[in-house]
C-alpha positions in Angstrom: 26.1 10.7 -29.2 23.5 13.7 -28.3 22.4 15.5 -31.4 21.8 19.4 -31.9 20.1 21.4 -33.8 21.1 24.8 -35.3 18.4 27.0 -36.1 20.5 30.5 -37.5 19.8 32.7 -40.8 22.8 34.4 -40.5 25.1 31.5 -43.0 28.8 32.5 -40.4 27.1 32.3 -37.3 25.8 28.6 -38.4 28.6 27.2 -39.5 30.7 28.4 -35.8 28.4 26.9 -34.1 28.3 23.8 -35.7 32.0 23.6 -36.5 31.8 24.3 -32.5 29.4 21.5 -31.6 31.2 19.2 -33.7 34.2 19.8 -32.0 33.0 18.9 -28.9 31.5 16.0 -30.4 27.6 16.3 -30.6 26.2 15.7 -34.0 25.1 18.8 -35.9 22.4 19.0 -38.5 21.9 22.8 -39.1 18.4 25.1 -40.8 18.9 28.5 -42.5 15.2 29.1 -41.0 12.2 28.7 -38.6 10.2 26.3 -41.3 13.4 24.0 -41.9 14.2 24.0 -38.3 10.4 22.5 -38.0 10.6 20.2 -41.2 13.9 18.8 -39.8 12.7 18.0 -36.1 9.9 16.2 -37.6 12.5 13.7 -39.1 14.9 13.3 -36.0 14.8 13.4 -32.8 17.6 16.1 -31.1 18.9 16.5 -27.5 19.1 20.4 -28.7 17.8 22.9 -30.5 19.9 26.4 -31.0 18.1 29.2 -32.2 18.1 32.8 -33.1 15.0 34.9 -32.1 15.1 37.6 -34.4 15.0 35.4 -38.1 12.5 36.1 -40.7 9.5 34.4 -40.8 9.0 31.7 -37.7 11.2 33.3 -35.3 12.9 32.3 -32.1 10.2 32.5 -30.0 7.5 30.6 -31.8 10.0 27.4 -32.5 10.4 27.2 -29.0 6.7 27.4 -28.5 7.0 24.7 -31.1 9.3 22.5 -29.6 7.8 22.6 -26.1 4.1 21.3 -27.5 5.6 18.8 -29.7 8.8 17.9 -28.3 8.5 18.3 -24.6 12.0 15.7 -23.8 13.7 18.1 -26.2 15.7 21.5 -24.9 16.2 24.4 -26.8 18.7 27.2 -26.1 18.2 30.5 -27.4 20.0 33.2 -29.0 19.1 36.9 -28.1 20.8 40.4 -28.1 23.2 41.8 -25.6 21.3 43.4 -22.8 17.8 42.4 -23.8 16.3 40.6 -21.0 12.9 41.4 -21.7 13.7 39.3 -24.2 15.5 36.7 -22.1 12.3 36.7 -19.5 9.8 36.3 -22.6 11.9 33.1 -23.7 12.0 31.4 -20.6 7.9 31.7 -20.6 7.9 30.2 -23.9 10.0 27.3 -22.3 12.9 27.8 -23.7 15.3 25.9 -21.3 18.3 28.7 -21.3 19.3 31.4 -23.3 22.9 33.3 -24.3 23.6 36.9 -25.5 25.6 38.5 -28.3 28.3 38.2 -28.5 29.0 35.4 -26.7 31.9 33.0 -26.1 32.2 29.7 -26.6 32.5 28.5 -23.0 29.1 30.4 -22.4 27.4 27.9 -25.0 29.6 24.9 -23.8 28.6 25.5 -20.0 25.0 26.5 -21.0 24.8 22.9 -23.4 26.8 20.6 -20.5 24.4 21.9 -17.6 21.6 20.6 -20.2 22.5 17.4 -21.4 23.9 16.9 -17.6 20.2 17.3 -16.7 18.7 15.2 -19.8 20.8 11.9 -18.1 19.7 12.6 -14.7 15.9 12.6 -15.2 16.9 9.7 -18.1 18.4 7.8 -14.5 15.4 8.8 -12.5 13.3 7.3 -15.0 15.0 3.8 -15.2 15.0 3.8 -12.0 11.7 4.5 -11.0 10.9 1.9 -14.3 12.4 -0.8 -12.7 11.1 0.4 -8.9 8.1 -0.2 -10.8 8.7 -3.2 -12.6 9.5 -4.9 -9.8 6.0 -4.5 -7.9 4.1 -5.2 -11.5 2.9 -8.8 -12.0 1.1 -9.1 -15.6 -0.3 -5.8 -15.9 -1.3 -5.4 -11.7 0.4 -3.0 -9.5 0.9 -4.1 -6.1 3.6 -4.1 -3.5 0.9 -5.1 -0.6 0.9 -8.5 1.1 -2.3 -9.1 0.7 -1.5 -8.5 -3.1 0.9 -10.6 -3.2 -0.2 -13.1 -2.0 -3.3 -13.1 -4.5 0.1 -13.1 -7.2 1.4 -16.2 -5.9 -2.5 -17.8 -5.8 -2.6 -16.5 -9.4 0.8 -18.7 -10.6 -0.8 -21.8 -9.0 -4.2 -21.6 -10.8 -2.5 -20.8 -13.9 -1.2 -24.1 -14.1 -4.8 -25.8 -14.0 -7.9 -25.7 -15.3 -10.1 -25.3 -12.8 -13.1 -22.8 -12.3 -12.2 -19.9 -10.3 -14.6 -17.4 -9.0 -13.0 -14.0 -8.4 -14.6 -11.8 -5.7 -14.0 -8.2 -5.0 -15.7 -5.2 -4.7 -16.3 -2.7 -8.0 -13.1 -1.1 -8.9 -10.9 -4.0 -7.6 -9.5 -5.3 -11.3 -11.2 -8.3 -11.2 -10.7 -8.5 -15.6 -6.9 -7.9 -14.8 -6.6 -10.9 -12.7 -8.5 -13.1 -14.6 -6.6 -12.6 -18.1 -3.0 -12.5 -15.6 -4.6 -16.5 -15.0 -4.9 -16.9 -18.7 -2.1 -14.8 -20.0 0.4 -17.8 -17.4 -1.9 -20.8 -18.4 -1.5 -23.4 -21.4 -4.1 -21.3 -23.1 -2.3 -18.2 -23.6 -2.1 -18.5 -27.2 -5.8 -18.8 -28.0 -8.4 -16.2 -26.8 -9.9 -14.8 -23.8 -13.4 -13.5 -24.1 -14.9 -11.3 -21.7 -18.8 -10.6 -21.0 -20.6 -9.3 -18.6 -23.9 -10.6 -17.8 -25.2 -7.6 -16.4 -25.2 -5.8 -19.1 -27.3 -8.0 -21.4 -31.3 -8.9 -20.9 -31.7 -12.8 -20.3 -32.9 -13.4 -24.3 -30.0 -11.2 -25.6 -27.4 -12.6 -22.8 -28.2 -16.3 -24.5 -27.5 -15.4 -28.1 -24.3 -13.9 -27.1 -23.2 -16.3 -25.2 -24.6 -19.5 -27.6 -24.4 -17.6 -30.9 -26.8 -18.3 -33.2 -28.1 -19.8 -36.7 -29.4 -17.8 -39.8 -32.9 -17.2 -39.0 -33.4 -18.1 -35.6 -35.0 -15.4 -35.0 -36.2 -11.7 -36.2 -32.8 -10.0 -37.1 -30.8 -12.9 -37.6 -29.6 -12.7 -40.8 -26.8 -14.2 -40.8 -25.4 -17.3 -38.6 -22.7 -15.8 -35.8 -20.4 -18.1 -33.6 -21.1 -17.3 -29.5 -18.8 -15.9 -27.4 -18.6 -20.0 -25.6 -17.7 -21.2 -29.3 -15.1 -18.4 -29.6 -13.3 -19.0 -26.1 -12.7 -22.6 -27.7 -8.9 -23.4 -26.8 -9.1 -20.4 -24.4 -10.7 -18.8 -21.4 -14.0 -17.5 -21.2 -14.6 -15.0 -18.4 -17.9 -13.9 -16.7 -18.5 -10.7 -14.9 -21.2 -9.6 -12.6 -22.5 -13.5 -12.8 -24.8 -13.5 -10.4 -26.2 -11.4 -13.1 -27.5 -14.5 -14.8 -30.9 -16.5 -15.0 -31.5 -19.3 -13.2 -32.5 -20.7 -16.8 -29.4 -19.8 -18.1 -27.7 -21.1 -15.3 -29.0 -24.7 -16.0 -28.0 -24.3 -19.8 -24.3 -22.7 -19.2 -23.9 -25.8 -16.1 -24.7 -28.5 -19.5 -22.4 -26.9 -21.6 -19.4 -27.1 -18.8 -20.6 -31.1 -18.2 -20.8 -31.9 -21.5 -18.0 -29.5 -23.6 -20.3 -29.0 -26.3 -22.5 -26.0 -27.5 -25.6 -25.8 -29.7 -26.5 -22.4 -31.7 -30.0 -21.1 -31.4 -31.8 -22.5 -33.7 -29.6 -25.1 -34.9 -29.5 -28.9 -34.5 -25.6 -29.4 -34.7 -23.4 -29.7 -31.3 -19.9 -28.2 -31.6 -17.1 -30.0 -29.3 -15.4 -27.0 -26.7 -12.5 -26.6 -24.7 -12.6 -23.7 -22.4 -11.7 -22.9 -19.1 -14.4 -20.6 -17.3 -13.4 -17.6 -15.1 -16.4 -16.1 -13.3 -16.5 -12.8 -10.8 -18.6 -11.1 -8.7 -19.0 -7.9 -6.8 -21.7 -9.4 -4.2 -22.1 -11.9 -1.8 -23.0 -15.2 -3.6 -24.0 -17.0 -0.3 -26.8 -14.1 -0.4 -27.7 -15.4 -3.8 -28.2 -18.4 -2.9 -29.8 -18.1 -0.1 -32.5 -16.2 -2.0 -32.8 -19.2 -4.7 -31.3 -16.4 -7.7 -28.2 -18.5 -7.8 -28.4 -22.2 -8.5 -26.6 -24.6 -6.3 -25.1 -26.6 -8.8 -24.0 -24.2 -11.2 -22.4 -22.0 -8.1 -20.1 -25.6 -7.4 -19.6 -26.2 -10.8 -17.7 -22.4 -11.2 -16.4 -21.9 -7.6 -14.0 -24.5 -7.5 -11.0 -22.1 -6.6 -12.0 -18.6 -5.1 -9.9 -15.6 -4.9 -10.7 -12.5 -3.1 -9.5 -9.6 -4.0 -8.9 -6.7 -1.3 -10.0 -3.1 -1.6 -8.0 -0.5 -2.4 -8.7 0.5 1.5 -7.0 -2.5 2.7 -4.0 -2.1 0.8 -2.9 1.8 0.8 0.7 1.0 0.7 -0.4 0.7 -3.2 -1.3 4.4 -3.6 1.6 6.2 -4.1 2.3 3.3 -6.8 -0.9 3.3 -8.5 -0.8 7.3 -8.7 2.3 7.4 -10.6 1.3 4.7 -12.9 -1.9 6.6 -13.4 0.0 9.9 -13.8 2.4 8.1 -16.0 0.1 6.9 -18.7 -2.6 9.7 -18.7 -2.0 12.0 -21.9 -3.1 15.0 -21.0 -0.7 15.0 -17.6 2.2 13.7 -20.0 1.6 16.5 -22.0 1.6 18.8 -19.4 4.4 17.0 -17.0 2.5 16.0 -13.9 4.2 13.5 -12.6 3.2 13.5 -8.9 0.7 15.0 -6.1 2.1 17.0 -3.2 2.3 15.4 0.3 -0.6 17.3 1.7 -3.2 15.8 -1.5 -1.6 12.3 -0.7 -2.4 12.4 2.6 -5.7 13.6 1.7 -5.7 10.2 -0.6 -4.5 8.1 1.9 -7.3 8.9 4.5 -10.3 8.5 2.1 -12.1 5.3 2.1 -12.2 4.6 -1.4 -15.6 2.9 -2.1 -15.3 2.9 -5.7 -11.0 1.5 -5.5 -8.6 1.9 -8.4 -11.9 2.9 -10.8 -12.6 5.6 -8.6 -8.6 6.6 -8.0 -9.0 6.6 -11.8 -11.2 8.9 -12.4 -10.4 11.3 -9.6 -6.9 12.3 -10.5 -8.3 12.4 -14.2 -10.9 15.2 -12.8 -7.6 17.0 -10.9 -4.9 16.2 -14.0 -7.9 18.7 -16.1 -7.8 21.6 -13.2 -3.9 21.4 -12.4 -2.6 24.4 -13.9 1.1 23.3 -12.8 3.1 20.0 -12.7 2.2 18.9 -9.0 -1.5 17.8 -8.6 -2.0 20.0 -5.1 -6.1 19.7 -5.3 -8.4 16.9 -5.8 -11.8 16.7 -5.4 -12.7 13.5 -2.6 -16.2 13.0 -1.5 -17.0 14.2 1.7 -17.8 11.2 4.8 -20.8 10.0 4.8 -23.1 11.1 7.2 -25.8 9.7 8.9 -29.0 8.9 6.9 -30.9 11.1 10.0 -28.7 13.7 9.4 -29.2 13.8 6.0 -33.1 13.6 5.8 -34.8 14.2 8.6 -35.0 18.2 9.7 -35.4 20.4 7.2 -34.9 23.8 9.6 -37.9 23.1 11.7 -37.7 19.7 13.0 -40.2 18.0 10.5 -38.7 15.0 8.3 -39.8 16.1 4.5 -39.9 12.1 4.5 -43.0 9.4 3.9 -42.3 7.0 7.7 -41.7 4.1 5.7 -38.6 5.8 3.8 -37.6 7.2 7.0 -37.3 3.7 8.5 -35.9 2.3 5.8 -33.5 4.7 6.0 -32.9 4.5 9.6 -32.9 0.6 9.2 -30.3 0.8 6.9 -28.1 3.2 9.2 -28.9 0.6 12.8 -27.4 -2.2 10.3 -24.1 0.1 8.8 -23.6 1.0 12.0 -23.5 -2.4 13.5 -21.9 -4.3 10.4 -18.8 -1.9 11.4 -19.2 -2.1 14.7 -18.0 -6.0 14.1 -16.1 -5.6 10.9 -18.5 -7.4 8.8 -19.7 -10.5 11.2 -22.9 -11.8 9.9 -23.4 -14.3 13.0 -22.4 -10.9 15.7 -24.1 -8.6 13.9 -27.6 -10.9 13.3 -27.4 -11.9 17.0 -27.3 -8.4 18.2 -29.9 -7.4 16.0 -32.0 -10.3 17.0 -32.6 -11.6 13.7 -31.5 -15.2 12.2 -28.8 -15.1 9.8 -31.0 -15.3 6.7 -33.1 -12.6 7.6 -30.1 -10.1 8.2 -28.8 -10.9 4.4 -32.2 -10.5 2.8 -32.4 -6.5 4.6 -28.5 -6.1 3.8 -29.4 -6.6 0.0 -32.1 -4.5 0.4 -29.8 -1.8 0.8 -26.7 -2.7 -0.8 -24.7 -3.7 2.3 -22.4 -6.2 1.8 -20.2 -7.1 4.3 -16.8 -7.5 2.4 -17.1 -3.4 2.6 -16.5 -3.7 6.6 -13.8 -5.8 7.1 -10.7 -4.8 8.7 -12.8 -1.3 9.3 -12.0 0.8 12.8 
């Protein structure tokens, strides 16, 4: 049953209209005032709220301004004089979803309350449905209708029912955390805890005492013994970003741990028996590692047992529209203000951008356009223009001289022969090296240089 409230000083006038409500059979809770309209709506929730706008002290106009901040799913019908449509146009700017003049009839206020509740259970029915649209493309907390996606889902359900390392690989943006707790969340260990660290963000000494804990006095600052994060995963999953982040020496202590299931604390004598399973990820190309000796053989075996790749947000644009609302959906400010959607021409816009940065950067874009949209349709974002050429960029200034050193200027260039040719064959090492007449090796140790990987041009026109 849809509940209304009655917001009217005048004690004749409230009871008709909530004798009238009754009748046909809302429930009625009525205020003789602005401030009890307020007090009450802070203790239910109504379909309706009646009003007068001429009462004495909160009138008409600022309980619908009310209602609309704090109450947004709520609709509120005012009451004004015959004639006054200044009035009338004032309260529809307030948001005020309709309004009816004295006197009125009683089929005025039943049409005016039927065409609202009418509405209410049609976006109530759009919203199931685009729920379970939604629901039905959402596997643990990842969005994806994509094939590529999916089958990364089905991968996800097989390794959840092992323990074996798995090395997740995907550029930065990609939700390489979200797929690694979706493995725990379906595995044995559910109940027990996944711990995340990233070994990029910690120096090698620093990285160590997080990750083995430590005793009391190991060290200046250690005042008190703490459990690491490897003692803390016991039972559960421990999961390592950005690993190729880590020190070879660390590497060779990590690689005992896994061999032998036990852990000792800096600067303790005591080994402690664990049971983890260890999820690692990276953004780069591991065989580059270890081609360059930073990765360790052994230790790269010992967590790459299973790898899963993860595609770009490029590679899988049927997801867009998807991911938008989702975003949309759960943003604060755009559920405050009712954005629920871009127009066509923005997601077209979207859907031609290259998206180097993926869902993190889809992120973080609408945020910057949810803050500028002064409506309820997102119909501007800001995208990053192309890239251009590293020649075009840097090298005349107006009159023809590069305002370069020569060895920037080839590096730069260097780097633009490599792009160029790395798209030319969609990523292919062996193509690309052979044209460039270089060995294999030597193209991965100039592709690091600059940040070229070549996960970035596959499947690229």
């Amino acid at each position: 049953m849809d509940s209304v409230l009655i917001v009217e000083d005048h004690d004749r006038l409230r009871e008709q209209l909530a004798r009238f409500y009754e009748d046909e059979g809302y429930r009625v809770s009525t205020a003789a005032c602005g401030e009890d309209g307020i007090e009450r709506l802070g203790k239910e929730k109504f379909a309706i709220v009646v009003s007068d706008v001429k009462m004495p002290g909160i009138d008409g106009f600022q309980l619908a301004r009310h209602v609309r901040e704090k109450y947004p799913d709520t609709d509120i019908i005012l009451i004004t004089a015959f004639g006054n449509i200044k009035q009338a146009v004032e309260a529809m700017k307030l948001g005020a979803s309709d309004y009816i003049t004295k006197p009125f009839q009683p089929e005025a206020i039943r049409l005016v309350s039927e065409k609202l509740i009418e509405k209410r259970r049609l976006i109530e029915e759009v919203r199931d449905l685009r729920q379970r649209v939604q629901d039905e493309h959402k596997f643990e907390n990842i969005l994806s209708k994509s094939p590529k996606m999916l089958k990364v889902f089905d991968l996800i359900r097989s390794l959840a029912e092992t323990d074996s390392g798995v090395m997740i690989t995907g550029e930065t943006g990609t939700g390489k955390e979200l797929v690694a707790c979706a493995i725990h969340n379906l595995s044995r260990r559910k109940n027990r805890q996944f711990v995340a660290i990233n070994c990029g963000a910690f120096p090698d000494t620093l990285l160590e005492s997080e990750l083995f804990g430590y005793e009391k006095g190991a060290f200046t600052g250690a005042v008190q013994s703490r459990a690491g994060k490897i003692e803390i995963a016991d039972g559960g999953t421990l999961f390592l970003d950005e690993i190729e982040a880590m020190a070879a020496p660390m590497q060779v202590k990590l690689l005992r741990v896994l061999q032998e299931r036990e852990v000792e604390r800096l600067g303790g004598n005591r080994k402690v028996k664990v049971d983890m399973r260890v999820i690692a990820a990276t953004n780069v190309d591991l065989s580059l590692c270890l081609a360059r000796g930073t990765l360790r053989e052994d230790f790269y075996y010992r967590i790459n047992v299973i790898p899963v790749q993860l595609p770009p947000l490029r590679e899988r644009l049927e997801d867009l529209p998807l991911l938008i609302e989702h975003i949309l959906g759960r943003h604060p400010f755009a559920q405050e203000r009712n954005i629920r959607q871009v127009s066509p021409k923005v997601l077209d816009q979207m859907l031609a951008y290259h998206w180097p940065g993926n869902i993190r950067e889809l992120e973080n874009i609408l945020e910057r356009a949810i803050v500028k949209c002064s409506g309820q349709v997102l119909n501007e974002v800001d995208l990053p223009p192309p890239p251009q050429r590293v020649v075009d960029l840097h090298y005349a200034n107006g009159n023809g001289r590069s305002e370069l050193s020569l060895k920037q200027w080839l590096l730069n260039s260097e780097k633009d022969y490599l792009r160029g040719l790395l798209i030319k064959y969609k990523g292919g090492i062996s193509s690309t090296a052979k044209e460039a007449k270089v060995d294999n090796k030597t193209l991965y140790r100039k592709m690091r240089r600059h940040g070229l990987h070549k996960e970035s041009f596959k499947d690229m026109e």
